[in-house]
C-alpha positions as CSV (number, residue, x, y, z in Angstrom):
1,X,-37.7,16.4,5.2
2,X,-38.0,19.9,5.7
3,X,-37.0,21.5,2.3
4,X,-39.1,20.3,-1.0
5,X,-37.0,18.6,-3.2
6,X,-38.4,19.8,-6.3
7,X,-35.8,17.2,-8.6
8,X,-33.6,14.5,-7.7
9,X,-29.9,16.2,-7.9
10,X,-31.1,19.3,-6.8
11,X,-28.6,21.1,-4.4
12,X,-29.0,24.5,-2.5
13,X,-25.8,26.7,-2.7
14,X,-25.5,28.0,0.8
15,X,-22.3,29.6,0.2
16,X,-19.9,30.9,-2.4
17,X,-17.5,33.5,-0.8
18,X,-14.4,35.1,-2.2
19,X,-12.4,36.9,0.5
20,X,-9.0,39.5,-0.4
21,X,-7.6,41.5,1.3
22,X,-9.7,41.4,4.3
23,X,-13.0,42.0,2.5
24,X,-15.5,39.1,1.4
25,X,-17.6,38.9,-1.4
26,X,-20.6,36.8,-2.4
27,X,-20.0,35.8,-5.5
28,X,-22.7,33.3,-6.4
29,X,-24.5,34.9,-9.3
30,X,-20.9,35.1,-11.3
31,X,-20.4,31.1,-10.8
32,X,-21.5,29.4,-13.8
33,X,-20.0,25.9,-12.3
34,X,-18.3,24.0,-9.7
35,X,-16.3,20.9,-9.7
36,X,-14.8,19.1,-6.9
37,X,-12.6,16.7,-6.5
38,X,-12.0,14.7,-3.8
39,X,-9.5,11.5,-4.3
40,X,-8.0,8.6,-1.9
41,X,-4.9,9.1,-3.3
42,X,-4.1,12.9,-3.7
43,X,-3.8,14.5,-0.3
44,X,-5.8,17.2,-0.3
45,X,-9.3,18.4,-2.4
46,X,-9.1,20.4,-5.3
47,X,-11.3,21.7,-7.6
48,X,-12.3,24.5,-10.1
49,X,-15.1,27.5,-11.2
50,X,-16.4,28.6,-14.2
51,X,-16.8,32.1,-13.7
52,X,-18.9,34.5,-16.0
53,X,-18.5,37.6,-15.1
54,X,-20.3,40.6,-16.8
55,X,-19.7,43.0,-14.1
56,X,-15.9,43.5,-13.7
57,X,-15.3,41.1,-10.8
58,X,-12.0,40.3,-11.8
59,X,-10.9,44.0,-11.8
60,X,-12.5,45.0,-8.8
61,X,-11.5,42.2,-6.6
62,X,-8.9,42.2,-7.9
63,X,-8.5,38.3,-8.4
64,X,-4.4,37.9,-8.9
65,X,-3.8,34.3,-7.3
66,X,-3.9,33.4,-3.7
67,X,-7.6,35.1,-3.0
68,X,-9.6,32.5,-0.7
69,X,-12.7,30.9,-2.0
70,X,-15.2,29.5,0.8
71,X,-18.0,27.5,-0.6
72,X,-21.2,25.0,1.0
73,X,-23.6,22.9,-0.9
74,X,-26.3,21.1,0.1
75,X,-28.6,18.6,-1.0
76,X,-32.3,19.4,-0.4
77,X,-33.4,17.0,3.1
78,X,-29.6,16.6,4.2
79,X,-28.6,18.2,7.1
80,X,-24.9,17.3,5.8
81,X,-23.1,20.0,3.4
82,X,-19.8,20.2,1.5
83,X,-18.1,22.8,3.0
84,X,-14.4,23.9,1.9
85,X,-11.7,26.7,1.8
86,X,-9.8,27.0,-1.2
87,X,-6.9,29.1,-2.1
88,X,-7.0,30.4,-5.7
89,X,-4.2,28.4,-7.5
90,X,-4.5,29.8,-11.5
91,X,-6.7,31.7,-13.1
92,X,-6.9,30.3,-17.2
93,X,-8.9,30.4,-20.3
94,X,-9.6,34.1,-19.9
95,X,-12.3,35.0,-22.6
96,X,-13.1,38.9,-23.3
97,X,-16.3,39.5,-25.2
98,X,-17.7,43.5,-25.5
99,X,-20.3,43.1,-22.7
100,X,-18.6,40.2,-20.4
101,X,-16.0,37.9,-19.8
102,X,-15.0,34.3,-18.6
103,X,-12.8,32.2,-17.0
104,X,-12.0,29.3,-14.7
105,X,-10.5,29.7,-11.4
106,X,-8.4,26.6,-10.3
107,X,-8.9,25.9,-6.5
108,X,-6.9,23.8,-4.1
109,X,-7.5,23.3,-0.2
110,X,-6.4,25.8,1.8
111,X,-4.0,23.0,3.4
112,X,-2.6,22.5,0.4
113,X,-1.7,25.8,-0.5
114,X,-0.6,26.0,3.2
115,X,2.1,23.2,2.8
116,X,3.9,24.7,-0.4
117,X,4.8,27.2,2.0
118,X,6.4,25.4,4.4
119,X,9.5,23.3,5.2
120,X,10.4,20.7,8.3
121,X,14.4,20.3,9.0
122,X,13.8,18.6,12.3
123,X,14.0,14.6,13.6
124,X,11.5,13.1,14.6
125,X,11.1,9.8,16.7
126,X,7.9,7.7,18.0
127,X,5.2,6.0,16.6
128,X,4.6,6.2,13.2
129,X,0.6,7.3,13.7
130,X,1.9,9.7,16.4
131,X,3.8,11.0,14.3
132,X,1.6,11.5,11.6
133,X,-0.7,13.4,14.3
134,X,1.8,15.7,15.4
135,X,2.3,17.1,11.8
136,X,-0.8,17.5,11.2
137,X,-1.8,19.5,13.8
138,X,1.9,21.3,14.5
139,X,2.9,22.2,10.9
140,X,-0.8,22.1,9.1
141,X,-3.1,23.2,11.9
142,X,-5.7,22.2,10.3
143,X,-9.4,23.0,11.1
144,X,-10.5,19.5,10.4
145,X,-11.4,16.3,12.1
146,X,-8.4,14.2,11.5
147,X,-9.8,9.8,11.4
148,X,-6.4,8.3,12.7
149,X,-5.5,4.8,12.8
150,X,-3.0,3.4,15.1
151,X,0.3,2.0,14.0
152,X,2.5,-0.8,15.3
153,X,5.3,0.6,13.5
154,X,8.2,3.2,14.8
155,X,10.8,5.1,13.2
156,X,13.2,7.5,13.6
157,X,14.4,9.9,10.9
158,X,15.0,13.6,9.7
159,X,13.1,15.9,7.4
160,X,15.6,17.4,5.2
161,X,13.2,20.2,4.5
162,X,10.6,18.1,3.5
163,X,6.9,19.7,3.3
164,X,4.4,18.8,6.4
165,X,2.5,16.5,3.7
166,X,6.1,14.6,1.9
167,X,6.4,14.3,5.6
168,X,2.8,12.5,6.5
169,X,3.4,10.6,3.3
170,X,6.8,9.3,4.2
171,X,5.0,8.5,7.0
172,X,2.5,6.6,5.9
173,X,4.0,4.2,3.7
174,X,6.3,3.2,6.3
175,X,3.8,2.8,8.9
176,X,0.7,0.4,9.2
177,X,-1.5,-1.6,11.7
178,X,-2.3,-4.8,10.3
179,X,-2.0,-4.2,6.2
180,X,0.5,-1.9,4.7
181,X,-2.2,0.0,2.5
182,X,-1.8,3.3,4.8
183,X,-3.2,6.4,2.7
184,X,-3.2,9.6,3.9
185,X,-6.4,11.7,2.3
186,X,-9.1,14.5,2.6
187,X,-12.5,13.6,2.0
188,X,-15.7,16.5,2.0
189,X,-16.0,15.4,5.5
190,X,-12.5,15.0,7.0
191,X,-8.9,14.1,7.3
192,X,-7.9,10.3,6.9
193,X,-4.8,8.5,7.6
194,X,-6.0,5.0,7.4
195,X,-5.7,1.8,5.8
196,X,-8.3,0.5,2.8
197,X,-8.0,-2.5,5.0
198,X,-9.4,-0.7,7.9
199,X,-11.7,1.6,6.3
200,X,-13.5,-2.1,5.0
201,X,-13.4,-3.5,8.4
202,X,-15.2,-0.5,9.9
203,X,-18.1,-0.7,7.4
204,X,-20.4,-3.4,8.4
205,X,-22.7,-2.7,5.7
206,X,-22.7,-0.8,2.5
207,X,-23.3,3.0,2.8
208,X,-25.8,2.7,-0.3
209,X,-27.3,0.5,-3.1
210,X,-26.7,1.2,-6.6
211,X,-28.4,-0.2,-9.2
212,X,-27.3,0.4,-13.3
213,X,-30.5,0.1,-15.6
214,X,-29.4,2.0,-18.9
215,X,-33.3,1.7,-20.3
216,X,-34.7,3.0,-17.1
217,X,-36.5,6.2,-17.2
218,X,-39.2,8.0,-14.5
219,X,-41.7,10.9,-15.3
220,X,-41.0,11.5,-11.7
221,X,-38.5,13.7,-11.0
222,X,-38.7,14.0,-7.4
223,X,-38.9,10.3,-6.7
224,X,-35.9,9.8,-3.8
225,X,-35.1,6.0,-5.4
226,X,-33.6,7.9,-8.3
227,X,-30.6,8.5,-6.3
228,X,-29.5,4.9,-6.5
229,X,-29.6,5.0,-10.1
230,X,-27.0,4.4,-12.4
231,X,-26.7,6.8,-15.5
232,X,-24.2,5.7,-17.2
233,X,-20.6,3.3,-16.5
234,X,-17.4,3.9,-18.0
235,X,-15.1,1.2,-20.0
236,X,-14.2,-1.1,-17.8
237,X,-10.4,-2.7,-17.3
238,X,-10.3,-5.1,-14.5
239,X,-6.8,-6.3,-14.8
240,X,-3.9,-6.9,-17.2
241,X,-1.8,-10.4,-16.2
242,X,1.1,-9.3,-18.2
243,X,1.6,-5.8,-16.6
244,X,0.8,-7.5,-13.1
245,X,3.7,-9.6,-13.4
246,X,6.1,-6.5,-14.4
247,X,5.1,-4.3,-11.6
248,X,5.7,-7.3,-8.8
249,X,1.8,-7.5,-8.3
250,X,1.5,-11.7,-8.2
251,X,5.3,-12.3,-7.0
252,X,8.6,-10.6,-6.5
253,X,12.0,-10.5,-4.8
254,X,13.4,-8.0,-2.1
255,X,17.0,-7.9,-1.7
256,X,18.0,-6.0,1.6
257,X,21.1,-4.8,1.8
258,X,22.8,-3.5,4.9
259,X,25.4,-0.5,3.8
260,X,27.5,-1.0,7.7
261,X,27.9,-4.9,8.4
262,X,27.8,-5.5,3.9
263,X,25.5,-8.4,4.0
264,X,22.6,-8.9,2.2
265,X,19.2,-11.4,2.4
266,X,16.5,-11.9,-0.2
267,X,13.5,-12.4,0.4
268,X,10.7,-14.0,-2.1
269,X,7.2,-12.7,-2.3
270,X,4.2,-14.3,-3.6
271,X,0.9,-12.5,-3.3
272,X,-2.0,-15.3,-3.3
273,X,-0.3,-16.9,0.1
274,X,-0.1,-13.5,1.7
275,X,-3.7,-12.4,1.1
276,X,-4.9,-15.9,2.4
277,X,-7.4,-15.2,5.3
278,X,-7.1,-11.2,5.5
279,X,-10.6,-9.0,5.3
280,X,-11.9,-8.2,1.7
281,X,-14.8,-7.0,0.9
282,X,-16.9,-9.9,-0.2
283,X,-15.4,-11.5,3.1
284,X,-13.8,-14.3,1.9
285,X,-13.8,-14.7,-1.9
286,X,-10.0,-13.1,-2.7
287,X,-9.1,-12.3,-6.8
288,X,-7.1,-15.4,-7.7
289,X,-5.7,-14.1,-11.0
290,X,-2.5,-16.1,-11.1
291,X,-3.0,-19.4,-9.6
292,X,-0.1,-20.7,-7.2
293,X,-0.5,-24.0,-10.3
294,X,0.8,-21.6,-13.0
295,X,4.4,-20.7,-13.6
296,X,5.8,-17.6,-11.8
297,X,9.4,-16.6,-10.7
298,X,10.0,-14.0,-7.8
299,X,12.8,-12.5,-9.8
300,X,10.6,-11.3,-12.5
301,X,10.4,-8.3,-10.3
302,X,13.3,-7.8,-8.2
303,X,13.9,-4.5,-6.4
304,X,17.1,-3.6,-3.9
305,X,16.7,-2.1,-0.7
306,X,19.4,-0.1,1.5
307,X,19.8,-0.6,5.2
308,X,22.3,1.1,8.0
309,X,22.3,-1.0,11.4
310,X,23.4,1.3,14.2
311,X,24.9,4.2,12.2
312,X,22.6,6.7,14.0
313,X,21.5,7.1,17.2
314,X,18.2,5.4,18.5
315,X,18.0,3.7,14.7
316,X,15.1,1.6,14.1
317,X,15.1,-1.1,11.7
318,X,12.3,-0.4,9.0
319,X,11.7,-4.1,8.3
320,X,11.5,-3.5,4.6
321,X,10.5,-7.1,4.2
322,X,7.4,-7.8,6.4
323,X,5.7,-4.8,4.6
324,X,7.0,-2.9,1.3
325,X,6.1,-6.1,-1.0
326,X,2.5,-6.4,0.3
327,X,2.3,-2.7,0.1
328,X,3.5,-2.2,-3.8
329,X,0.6,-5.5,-4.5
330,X,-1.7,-3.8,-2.5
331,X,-2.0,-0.5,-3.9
332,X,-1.6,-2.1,-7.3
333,X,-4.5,-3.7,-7.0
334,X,-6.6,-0.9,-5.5
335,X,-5.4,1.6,-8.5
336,X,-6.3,-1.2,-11.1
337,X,-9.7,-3.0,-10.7
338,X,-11.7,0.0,-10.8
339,X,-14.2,1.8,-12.9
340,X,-16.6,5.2,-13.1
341,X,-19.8,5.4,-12.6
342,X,-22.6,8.7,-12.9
343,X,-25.2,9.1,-10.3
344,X,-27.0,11.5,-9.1
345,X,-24.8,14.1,-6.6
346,X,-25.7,13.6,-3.0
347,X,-23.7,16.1,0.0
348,X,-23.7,13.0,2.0
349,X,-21.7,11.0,0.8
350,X,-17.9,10.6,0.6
351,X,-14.7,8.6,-0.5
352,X,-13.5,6.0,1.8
353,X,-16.8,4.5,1.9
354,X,-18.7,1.5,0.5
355,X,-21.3,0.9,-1.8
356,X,-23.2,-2.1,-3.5
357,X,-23.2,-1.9,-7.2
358,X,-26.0,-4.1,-9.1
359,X,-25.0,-5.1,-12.5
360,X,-27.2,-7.4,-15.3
361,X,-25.9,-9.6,-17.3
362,X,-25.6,-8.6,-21.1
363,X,-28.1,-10.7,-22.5
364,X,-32.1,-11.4,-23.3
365,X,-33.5,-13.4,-20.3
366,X,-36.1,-15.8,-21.4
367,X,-38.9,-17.3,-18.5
368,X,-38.9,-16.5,-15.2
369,X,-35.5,-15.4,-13.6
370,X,-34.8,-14.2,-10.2
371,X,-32.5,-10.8,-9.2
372,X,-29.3,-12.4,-8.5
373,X,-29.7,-14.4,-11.7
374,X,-30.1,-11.3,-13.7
375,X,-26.7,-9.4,-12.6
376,X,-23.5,-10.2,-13.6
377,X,-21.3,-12.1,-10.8
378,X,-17.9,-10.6,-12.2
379,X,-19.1,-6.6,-12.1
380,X,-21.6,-6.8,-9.4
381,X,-20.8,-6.9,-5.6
382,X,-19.5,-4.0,-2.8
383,X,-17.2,-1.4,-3.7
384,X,-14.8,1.0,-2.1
385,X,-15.3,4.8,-3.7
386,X,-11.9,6.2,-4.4
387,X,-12.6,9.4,-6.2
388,X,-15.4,11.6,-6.3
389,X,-16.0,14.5,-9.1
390,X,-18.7,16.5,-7.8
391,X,-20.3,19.3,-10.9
392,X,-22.5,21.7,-9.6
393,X,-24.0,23.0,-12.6
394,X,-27.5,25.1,-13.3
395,X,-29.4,23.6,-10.0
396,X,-27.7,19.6,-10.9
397,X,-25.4,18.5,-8.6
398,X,-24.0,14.9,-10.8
399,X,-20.9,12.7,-9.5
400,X,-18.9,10.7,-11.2
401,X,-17.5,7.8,-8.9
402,X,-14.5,5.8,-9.2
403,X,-15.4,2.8,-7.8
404,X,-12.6,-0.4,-7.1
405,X,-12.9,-4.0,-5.7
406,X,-11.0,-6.1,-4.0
407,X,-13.0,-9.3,-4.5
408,X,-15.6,-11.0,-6.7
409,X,-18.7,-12.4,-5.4
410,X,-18.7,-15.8,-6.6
């Protein structure tokens, strides 16, 4: 390591530039704080600043909404920043004291901003990940490595002035590779439009070890191992059986109805036999929260979907039923069994990638025990981060990590 880390959340602020109107200011010494967020299921990053500003910044900018904000953080050792352009969204909770004022400045990425502006009234035909590709770098050109995973899925249809990212997201729930869990998201390190099921399967082992010890303390502030510590975990929900069963998440029944040749097919779903011998993260131990030996009925969730054979030109059939079931279960699952956690802030790392989260049991421990004895089976294991809130505050970079599982490690 080159630079002294001098306290274990430390971060150098290499950058904080506001640019209008062709001139670019440094405007580090007025930014109280920064958060930002980065999320597997919100397109873009957005973010916010605390500004205090004794010196008439917002007058002599002057900030009025669309200024750019360029901003790099790094932590002390890492060669790897967080480096983003924002476009000024709002400006709110302006304060006005005799001697200074403050207020927050709400930021969103510059791509973003980029695709309220924009509208697509065009067909388009081909792969679905081609696709996906060409709107990116046709309609967003975006400066940004884009992570692309390869579809076996096609389609042909028409933006009816769609944004570029209604577009990519139409996209990606109709198209997939080998689970229908597609996202399409920006993380402080790139584009993604991949599946959770692939981003697992690319991750061999976990990107870091956390460990939650609420009694721990060190008089050493610059001791690295305090990274992997963590502060403090939010309530945690794992799953609700009775609001599963409403949303379709255990079983359910698609009806597809075809609006030229009027017939119609159902087509019953049940979850447990579909995720039989697919990838998880604990490899092969699945959640088994409704037992195939318990009552269910498909039709406790029925939904009604509308097909056209041959009424356009080079149609293709989306197959609603090999994918749009496991999909809704899917992403159910992934927005439900998750939890926050507060660690120490690191510029390495980033959503989409997996972690190992050590978690005692609740109770006293009496002789001698060994580690895996000591954590809890239920809350400890891998997990896939799916939101990031960075909060750069007076030298502390902190995150708080939504962390979800797809599996227990029984």
């Amino acid at each position: 390591m080159t630079e002294n880390l001098n306290q274990v959340g430390q971060y150098i602020t290499d950058t904080i530039n506001l640019t209008a109107r062709g001139i670019t200011r440094d405007i580090t010494r007025f930014v109280a704080q920064t958060v930002i967020y980065e999320d597997m299921f919100n397109n873009v990053m957005t973010g916010y600043m605390v500004i205090t500003d004794a010196g008439n910044l917002i007058n002599q900018v002057p900030i009025i909404g669309t200024e750019m904000i360029s901003v790099s953080f790094r932590t002390p050792g890492f060669n790897v920043a967080i480096q983003k352009d924002f476009y000024i969204s709002s400006l709110k909770e302006r304060e006005i004291d005799q001697r200074e004022q403050s207020y927050i400045i709400h930021l969103i990425g510059i791509e973003g901003f980029a695709d309220t502006c924009i509208r697509l009234s065009k067909k388009y035909t081909g792969k679905t990940s081609d696709l996906v590709e060409k709107i990116y770098n046709t309609e967003l050109n975006v400066n940004k490595d884009l992570y692309l995973e390869e579809h076996v899925t096609s389609t042909t249809f028409v933006c009816n002035y769609w944004s570029p990212l209604k577009a990519i997201n139409w996209l990606t729930t109709h198209g997939y590779r080998d689970v229908p869990n597609t996202l399409f998201f920006e993380s402080n390190k790139a584009f993604y439009c991949m599946s959770i099921d692939r981003l697992i399967k690319m991750q061999t082992q976990p990107y870091a070890e956390y460990t939650y010890t609420p009694a721990a303390s060190s008089s050493r502030p610059t001791d690295p191992s305090q990274y992997f510590n963590i502060k403090s975990i939010s309530r945690i929900g794992f799953f609700d059986s009775l609001s599963s069963q409403d949303f379709g998440y255990f079983s359910s029944n698609m009806i597809t109805h075809d609006i030229v040749t009027k017939e119609y097919h159902e087509h019953p779903f049940e979850y447990v036999k579909k995720r039989e011998g697919q990838v998880n993260m604990e490899g092969t131990k699945y959640f088994n929260l409704y037992p195939e030996n318990v009552p269910q009925d498909p039709n406790t969730f029925r939904r009604v979907k509308n097909k056209s054979a041959s009424l356009w030109d080079n149609y293709t059939d989306p197959n609603y039923e090999n994918w749009a079931q496991m999909r809704n279960s899917l992403l159910y699952e992934a927005q439900t069994s998750r939890f926050v956690i507060e660690v120490h802030g690191r510029t390495d790392i980033e959503v989409g990638k997996i972690i190992q989260c050590n978690i005692p049991k609740s109770i006293a421990f009496e002789g001698e025990i060994t580690n895996n004895q000591m954590l809890d089976p239920l809350l400890s294991g891998k997990y896939l981060i799916t939101h990031i809130r960075h909060e750069f505050t007076l030298g502390q970079h902190n995150m708080l990590m939504e962390i979800m599982k797809d599996s227990y490690n029984l």
